[in-house]
MMTF fields as JSON, N, C-alpha, C and O atoms, coordinates in Angstrom:
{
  "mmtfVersion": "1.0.0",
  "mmtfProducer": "UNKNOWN",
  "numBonds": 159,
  "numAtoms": 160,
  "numGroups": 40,
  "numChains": 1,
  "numModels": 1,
  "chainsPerModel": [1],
  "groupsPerChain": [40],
  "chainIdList": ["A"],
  "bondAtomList": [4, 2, 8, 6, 12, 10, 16, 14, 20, 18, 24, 22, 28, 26, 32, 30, 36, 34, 40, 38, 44, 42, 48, 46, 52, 50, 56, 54, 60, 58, 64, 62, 68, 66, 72, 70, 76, 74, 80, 78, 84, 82, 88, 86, 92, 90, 96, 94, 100, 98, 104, 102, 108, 106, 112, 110, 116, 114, 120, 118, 124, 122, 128, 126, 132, 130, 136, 134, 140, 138, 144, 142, 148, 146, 152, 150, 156, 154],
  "bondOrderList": [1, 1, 1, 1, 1, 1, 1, 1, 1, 1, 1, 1, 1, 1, 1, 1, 1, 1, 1, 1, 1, 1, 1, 1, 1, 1, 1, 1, 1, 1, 1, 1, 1, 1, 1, 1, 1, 1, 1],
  "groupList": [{"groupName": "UNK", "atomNameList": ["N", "CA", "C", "O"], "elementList": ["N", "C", "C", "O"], "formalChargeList": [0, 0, 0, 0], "bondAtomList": [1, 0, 2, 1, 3, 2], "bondOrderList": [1, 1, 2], "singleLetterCode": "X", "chemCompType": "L-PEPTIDE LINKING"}],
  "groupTypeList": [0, 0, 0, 0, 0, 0, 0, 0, 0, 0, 0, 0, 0, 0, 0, 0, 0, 0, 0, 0, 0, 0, 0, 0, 0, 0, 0, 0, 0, 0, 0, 0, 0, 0, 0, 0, 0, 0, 0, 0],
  "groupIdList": [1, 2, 3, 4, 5, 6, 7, 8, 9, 10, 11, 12, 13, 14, 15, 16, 17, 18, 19, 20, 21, 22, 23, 24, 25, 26, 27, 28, 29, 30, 31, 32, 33, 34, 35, 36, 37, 38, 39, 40],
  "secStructList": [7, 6, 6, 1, 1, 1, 7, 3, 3, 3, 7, 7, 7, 7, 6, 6, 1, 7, 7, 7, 6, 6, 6, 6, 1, 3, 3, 3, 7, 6, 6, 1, 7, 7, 7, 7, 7, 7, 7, 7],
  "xCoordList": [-3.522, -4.11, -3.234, -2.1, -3.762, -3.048, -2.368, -1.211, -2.886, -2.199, -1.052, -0.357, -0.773, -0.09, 1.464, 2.119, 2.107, 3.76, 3.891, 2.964, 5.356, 5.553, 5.285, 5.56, 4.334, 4.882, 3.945, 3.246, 4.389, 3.924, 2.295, 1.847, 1.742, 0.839, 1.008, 1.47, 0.304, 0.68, 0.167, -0.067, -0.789, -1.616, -1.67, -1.0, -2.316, -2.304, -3.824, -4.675, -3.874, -5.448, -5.278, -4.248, -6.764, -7.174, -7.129, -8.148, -6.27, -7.024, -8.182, -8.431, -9.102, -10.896, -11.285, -12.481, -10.657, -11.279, -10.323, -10.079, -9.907, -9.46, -9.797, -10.94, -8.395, -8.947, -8.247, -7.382, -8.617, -7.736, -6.936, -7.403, -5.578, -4.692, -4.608, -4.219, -4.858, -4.936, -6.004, -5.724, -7.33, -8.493, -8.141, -8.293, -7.802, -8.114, -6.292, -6.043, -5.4, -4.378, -3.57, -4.126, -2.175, -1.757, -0.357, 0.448, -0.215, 0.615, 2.084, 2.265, 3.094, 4.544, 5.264, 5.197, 5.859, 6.717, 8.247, 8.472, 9.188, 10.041, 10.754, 10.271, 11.968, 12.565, 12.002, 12.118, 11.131, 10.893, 10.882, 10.86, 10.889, 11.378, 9.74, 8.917, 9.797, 8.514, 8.98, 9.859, 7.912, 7.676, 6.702, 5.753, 6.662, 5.643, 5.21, 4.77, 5.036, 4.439, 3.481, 2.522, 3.658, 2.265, 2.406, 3.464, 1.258, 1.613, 0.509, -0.43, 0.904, 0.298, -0.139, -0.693],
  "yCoordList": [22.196, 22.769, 22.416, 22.884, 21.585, 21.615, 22.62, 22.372, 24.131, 25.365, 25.878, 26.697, 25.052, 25.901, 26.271, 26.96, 25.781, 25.932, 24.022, 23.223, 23.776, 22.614, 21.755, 21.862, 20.498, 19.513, 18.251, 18.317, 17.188, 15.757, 15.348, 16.246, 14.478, 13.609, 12.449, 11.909, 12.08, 10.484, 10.538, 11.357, 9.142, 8.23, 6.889, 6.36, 6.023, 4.689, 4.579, 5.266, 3.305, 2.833, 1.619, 0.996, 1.155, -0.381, -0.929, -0.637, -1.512, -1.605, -1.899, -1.951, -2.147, -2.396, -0.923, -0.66, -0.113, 1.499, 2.441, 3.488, 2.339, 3.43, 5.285, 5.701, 6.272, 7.793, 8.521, 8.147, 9.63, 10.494, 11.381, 12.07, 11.04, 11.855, 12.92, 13.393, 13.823, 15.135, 15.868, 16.838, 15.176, 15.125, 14.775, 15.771, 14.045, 12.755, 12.537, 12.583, 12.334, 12.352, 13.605, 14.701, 13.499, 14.024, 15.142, 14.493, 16.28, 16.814, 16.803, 17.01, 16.531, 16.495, 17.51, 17.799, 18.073, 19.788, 19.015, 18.111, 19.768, 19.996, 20.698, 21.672, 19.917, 20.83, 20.992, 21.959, 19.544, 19.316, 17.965, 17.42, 17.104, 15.89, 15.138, 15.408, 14.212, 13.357, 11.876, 11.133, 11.735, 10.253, 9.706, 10.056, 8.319, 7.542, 6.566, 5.827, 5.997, 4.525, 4.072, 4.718, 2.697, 1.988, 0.233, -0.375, -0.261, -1.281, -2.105, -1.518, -3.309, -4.22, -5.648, -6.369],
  "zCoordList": [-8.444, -9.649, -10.85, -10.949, -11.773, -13.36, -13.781, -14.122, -13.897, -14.019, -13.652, -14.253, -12.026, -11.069, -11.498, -10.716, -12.837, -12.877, -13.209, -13.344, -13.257, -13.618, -12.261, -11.066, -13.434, -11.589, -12.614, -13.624, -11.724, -12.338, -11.514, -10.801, -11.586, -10.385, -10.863, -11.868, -9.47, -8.667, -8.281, -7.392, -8.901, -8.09, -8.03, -8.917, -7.187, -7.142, -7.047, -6.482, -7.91, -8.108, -7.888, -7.63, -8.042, -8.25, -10.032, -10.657, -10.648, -12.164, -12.665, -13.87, -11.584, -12.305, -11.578, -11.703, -10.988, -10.881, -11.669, -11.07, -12.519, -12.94, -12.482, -12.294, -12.363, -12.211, -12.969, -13.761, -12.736, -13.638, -12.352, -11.445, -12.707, -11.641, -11.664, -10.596, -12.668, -12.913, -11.88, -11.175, -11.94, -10.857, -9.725, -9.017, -9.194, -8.522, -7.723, -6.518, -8.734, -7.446, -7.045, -7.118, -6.586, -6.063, -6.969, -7.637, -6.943, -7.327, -6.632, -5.432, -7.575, -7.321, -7.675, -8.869, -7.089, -8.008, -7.621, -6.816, -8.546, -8.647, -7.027, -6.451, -6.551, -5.521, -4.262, -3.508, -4.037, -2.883, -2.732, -3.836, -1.711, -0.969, -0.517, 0.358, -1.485, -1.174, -0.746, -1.182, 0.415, 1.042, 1.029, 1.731, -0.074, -0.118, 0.443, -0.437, 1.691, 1.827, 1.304, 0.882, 1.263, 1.135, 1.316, 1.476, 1.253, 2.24, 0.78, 0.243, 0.481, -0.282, 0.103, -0.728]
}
């Protein structure tokens, strides 16, 4: 949720699909330990 307290999002797109990460990706907070893969 946008509301929820501080925190960033992250997302990965295609550049001919653009989204809105706010919608669409993923929320990051503060003071916890994130792991991203991805494979190109």
């Amino acid at each position: 949720m946008p509301w929820g307290g501080q925190q960033a999002f992250f997302a990965i797109h295609s550049p001919f699909n653009p989204i809105n990460p706010v919608l669409e990706g993923q929320a990051i907070r503060s003071g916890f330990t994130y792991i991203i893969e991805f494979k190109l």
